[in-house]
C-alpha positions in Angstrom: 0.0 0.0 0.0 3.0 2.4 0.3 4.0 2.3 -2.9 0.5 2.8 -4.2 0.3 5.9 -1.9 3.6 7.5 -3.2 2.6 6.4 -6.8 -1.0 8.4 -6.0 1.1 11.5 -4.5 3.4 11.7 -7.4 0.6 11.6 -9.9 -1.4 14.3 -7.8 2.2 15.7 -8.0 2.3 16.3 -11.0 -1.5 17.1 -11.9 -1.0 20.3 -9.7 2.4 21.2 -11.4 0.9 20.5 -15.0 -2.3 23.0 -13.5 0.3 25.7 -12.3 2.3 25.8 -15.5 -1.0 25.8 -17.7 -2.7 28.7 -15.7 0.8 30.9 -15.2 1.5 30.9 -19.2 -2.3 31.8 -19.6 -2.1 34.3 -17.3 1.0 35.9 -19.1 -0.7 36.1 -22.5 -3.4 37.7 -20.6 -1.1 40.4 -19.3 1.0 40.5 -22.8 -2.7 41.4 -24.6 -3.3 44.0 -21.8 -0.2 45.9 -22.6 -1.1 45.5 -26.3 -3.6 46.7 -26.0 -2.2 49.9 -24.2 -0.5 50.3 -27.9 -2.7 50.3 -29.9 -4.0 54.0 -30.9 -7.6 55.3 -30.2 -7.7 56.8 -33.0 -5.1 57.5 -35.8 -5.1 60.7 -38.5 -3.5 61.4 -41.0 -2.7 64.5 -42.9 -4.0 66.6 -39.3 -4.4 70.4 -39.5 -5.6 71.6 -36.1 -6.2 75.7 -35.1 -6.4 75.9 -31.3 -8.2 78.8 -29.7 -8.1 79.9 -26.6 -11.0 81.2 -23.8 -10.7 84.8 -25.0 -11.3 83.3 -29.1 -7.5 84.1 -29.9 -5.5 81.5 -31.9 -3.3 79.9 -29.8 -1.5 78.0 -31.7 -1.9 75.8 -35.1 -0.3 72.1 -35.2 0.1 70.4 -38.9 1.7 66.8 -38.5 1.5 63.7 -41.3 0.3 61.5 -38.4 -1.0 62.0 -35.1 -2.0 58.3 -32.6 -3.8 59.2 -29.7 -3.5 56.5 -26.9 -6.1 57.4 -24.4 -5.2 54.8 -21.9 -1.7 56.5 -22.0 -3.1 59.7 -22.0 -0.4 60.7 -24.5 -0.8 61.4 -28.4 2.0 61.2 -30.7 2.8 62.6 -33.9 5.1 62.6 -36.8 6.5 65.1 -38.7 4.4 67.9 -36.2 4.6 71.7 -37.4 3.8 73.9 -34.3 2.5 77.6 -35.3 3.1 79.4 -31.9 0.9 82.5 -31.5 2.8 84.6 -28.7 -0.3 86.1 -26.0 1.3 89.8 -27.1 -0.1 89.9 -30.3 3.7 90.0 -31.9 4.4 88.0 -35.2 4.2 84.0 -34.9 6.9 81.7 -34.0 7.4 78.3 -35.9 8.8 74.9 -34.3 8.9 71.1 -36.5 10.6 68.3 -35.4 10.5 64.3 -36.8 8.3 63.6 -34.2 7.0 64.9 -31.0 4.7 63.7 -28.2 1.9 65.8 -26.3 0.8 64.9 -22.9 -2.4 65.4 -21.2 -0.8 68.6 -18.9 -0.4 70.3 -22.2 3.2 69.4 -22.5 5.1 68.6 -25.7 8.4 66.9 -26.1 9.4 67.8 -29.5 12.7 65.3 -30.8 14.8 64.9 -33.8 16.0 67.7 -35.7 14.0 70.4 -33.7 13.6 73.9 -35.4 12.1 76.6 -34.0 12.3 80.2 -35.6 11.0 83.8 -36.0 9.0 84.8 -38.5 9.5 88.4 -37.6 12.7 89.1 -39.8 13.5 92.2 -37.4 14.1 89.2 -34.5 17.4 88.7 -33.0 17.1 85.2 -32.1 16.3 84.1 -36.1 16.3 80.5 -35.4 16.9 77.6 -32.9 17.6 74.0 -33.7 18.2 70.8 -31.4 17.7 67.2 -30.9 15.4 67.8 -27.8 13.1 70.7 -27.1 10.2 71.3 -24.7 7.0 73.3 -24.9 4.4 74.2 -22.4 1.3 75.0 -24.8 -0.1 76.7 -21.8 2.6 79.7 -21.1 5.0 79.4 -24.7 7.6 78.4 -22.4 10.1 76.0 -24.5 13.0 74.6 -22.4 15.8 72.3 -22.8 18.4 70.7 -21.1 20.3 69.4 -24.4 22.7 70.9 -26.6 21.3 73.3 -29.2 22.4 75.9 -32.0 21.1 79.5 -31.5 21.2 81.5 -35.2 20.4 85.0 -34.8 21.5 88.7 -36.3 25.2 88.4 -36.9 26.1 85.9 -34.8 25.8 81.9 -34.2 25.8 81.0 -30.6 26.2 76.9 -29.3 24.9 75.8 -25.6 22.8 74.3 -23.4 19.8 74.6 -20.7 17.6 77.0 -22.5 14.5 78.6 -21.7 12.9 80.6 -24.1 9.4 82.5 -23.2 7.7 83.5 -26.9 5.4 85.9 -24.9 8.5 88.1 -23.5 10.9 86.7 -26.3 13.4 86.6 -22.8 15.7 84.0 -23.5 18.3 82.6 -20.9 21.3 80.0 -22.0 22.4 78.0 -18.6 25.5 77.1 -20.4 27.4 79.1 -23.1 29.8 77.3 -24.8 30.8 79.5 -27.9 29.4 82.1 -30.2 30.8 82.8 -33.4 30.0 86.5 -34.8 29.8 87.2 -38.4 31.9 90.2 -39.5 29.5 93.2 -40.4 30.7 95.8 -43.3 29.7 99.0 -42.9 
């Protein structure tokens, strides 16, 4: 009867381990469709033109991208190839910004990568354009920040850094670290 009994527990054994293995690898196709799920866009567009107004009926700002995927569950949409029109709350000529691809979160953020460009439209500007590989903007306050290394084009003059803040509505800009600027020579 002994051996009958451990021939019974290592059958039971095994029934129970088979179970285990069966449910666990279930369960992980479960939780790899979940997070599938989480990637797959709510909606896609392509080709989007978008104005944005804001509570007073003044245009904000106007985004052009060839794709935009919206992930709700993310709360995050991404596009690619976005063109920012950035209407400054002064009333002074617009600012542009494009970039391969950017990604705008639900606190009105946008993280704008690869090849960033932003620039003046207003030929009189100092600061004619901007470019870097990583550049943030607050659609709220025209705020655009970055702790990356970017070019600065302006009048005359070609500056290189880092740690920028740029506000579009004051046009203030402050470099946290200079590293060169080359000036053009001027005839007079």
């Amino acid at each position: 009867m002994n051996k009958l009994n451990s021939l019974a527990f290592f059958i039971f054994l095994i029934a129970v381990s088979s179970y285990a293995v069966i449910e666990w690898l279930g369960d992980k196709d479960k939780q790899a469709d979940v997070f599938f799920d989480e990637l797959t866009p709510e909606f896609i567009a392509e080709h989007l033109k978008s104005d944005i107004f804001g509570d007073n009926g003044q245009l904000n700002y106007v985004i052009n991208a060839d794709r935009m995927e919206h992930y709700a569950d993310l709360a995050v949409t991404h596009f690619e190839q976005p063109k920012y029109t950035l209407y400054p709350k002064n009333n002074a000529l617009p600012w542009k910004m494009s970039a391969n691809e950017a990604t705008l979160y639900d606190n009105n953020r946008v993280i704008l990568e690869n090849r960033v460009r932003l620039y003046a439209t207003d030929k009189n500007s100092l600061i004619q354009e901007i470019n870097g590989k990583h550049l943030e903007l607050d659609l709220k306050t025209n705020i655009i920040s970055s702790e990356h290394t970017i070019l600065i084009k302006g009048k005359g003059f070609t500056m290189y850094g880092s740690g920028l803040i740029v506000d579009l509505n004051t046009t203030q800009m402050t470099l946290t670290e200079h590293v060169q600027t080359i000036y053009k020579k001027t005839t007079s």
